[in-house]
N, C-alpha and C positions, 0 to 999 in steps of 0.2 A: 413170318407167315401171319397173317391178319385174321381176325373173326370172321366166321362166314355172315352174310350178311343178309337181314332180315327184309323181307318182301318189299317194302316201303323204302325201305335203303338201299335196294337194288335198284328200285324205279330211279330213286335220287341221282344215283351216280350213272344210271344210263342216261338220266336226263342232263347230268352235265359233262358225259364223256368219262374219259379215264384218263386220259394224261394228265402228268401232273400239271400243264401249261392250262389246261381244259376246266380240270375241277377245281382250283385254287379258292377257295371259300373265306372269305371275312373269317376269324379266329372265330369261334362259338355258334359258327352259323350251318351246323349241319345240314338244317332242311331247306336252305333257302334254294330257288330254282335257279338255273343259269342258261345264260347264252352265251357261245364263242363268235366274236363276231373278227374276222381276220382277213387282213388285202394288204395290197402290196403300195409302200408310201410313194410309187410312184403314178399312182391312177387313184381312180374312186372305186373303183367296185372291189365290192367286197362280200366273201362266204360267211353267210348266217348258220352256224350249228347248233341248234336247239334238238338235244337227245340225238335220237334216230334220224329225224326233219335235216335236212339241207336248202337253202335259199341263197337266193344273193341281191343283193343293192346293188344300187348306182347310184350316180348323179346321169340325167338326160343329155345328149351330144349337147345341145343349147347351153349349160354351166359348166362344159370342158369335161364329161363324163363321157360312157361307151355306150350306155342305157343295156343294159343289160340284165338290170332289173328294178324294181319301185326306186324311191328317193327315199331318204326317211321319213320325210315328213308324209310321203302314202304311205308306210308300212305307218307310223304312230296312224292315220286315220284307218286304216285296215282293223288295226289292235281295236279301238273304238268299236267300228262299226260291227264286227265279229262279236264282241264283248256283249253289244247291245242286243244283237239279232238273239244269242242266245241266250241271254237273259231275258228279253220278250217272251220266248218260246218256251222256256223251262218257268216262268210264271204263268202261260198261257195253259200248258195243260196241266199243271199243279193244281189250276181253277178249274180242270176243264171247259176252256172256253173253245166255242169254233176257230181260233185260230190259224189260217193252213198254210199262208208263208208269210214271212217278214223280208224287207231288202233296204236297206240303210243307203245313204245316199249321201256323204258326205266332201268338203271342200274346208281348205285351211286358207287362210289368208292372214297379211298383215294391214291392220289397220291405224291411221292416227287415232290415238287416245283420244282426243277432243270428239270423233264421231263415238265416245261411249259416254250416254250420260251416266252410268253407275261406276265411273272409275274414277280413282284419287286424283290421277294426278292426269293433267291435259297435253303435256307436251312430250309423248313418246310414244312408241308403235306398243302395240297391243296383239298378241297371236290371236285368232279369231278361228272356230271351227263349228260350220254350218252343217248339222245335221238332218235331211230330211228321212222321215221313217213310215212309210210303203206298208200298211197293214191290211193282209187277204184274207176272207172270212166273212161267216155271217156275224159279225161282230155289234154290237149295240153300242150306242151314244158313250154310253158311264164306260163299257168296256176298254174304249177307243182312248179315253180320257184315263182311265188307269193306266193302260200301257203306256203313255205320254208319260205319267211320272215314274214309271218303273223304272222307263229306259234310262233318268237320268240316276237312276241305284245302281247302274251297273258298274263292277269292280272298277272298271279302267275307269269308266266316268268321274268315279268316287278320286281315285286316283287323278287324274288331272288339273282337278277342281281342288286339291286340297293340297297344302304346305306338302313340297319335297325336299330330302338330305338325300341330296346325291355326292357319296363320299369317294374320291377319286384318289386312287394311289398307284406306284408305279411298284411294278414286283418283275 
């Protein structure tokens, strides 16, 4: 019989389920967050379980999926544009500014390396993700111009933009 578990340890493990298939955690990594993502190897779609939340992916009829729901590469722009919207917002009234909605607008594409003049190297595809960001409010000039750099502070942002160890193992 285990410790009863403390408020924040409770969130943790609803947030990663309770099977043992569910919460399987890196050794030392009590708090880190998860998602079960699980389909069947004979099609694309697949059930997203984050906590209590349920989703699902696909790939679109067009790449031999059932479209049944985003691709990943719209849910990574989703994570973004979500990330942004509310980190606009939660800086917006922090200053109290007029603020009164944000809507993120964004598209991934691949592109040849040679169309980027700030990248090393010329002869490879480059992921590319164009974001426009929709700001409602009596907003002022400098205001409009702050949220422009805040939005690229936001977590995900921060994360996509910077060195990833994506450690992969089979259990």
């Amino acid at each position: 019989m285990g410790l009863p578990l403390t408020a924040k340890a409770k969130r943790q493990e609803d947030h990663l389920g309770s099977s043992s298939q569910e919460a399987q955690r890196p050794a030392g990594k009590k708090d880190i967050k998860g998602v079960v993502v699980r389909g069947s190897a004979t099609g694309f779609a697949q059930e997203i379980i984050a906590g209590r939340h349920r989703m699902a992916a696909d790939e679109p009829v067009s790449a031999g999926g059932t479209d049944t729901g985003p691709s990943p590469y719209v849910l990574l722009l989703a994570a973004l544009g979500t990330c942004t919207s509310i980190t606009l917002g939660m800086y917006a009234r922090r200053k109290r500014w007029p603020l009164e909605d944000v809507t993120v607008n964004l598209w991934h594409s691949k592109v040849h390396v040679s169309d980027c003049a700030d990248c090393e190297t010329k002869d490879a595809m480059l992921d590319r993700i164009d974001r426009d960001i929709h700001l409602s409010g009596n907003l002022t000039t400098e205001q409009r111009s702050r949220l422009l750099e805040i939005a690229d502070k936001c977590p995900v942002h921060r994360t996509l933009t910077s060195k990833i160890d994506i450690r992969t193992r089979v259990v």
